[in-house]
C-alpha positions as CSV (number, residue, x, y, z in Angstrom):
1,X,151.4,84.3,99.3
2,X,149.2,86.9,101.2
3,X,147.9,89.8,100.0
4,X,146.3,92.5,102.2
5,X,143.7,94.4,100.5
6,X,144.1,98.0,101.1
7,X,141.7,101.3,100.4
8,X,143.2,104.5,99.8
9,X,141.1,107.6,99.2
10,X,142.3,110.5,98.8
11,X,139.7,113.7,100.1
12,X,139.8,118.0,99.0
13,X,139.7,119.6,102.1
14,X,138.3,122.6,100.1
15,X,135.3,120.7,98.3
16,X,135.2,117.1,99.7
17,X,135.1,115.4,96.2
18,X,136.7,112.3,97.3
19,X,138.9,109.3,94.9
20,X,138.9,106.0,96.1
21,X,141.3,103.4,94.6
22,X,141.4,100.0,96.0
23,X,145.0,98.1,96.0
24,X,146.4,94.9,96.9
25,X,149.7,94.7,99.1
26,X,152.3,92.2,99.6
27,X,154.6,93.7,101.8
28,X,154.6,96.2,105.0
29,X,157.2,98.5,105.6
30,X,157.2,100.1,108.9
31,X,159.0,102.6,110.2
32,X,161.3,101.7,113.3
33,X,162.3,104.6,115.9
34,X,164.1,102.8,118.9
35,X,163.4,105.6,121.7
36,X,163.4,103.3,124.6
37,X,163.1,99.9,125.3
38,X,159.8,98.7,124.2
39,X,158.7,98.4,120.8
40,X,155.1,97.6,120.1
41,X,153.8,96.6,116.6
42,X,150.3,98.2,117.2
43,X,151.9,101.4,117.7
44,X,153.5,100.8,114.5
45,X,150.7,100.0,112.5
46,X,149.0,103.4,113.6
47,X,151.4,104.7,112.5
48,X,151.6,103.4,109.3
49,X,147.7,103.9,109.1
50,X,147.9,107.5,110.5
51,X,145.8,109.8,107.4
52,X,148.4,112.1,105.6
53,X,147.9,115.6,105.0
54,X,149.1,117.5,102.0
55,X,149.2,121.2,102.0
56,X,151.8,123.5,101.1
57,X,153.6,122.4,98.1
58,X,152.0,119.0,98.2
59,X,148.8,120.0,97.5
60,X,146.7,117.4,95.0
61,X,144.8,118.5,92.2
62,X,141.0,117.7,92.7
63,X,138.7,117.8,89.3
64,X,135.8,118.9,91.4
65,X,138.1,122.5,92.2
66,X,140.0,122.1,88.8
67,X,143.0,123.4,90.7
68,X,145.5,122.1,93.0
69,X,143.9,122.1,96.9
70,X,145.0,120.9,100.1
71,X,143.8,117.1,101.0
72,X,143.9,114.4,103.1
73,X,144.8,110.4,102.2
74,X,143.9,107.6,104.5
75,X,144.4,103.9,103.6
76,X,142.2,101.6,105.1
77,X,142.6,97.4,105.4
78,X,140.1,95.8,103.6
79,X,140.7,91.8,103.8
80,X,143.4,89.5,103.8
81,X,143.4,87.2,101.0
């Protein structure tokens, strides 16, 4: 079996303490939206890969802050092992 090696960090937009955490995938789940005819799997990975905000009441607690602050988490491949 395959296993993709991914990178997730995780960022405080307030002080830019950053957490990194490295994890091992087996299986992708993408999102399908048929809008017209085409589908493209690039598209799809972009969006997969696309870094997520959270703000709001998703904000993440950051021990640099001590306190709950907006951030921003972006998984990155690694290797395919």
């Amino acid at each position: 079996m395959l296993a993709q090696r991914l990178q997730k960090s995780i960022r405080c937009l307030r002080c830019g303490k950053e957490k990194k955490q490295e994890e091992k995938m087996f299986d992708l789940i993408l999102a399908i939206e048929r809008t017209d005819n085409e589908l493209y799997l690039s598209k799809l990975l972009q969006q997969y890969f696309t870094p997520e905000k959270f703000t709001e009441d998703n904000k993440v607690y950051c021990s640099g802050c001590g306190s709950k602050e907006n951030a921003a988490s972006e998984l990155v491949p690694l290797k395919l092992s």
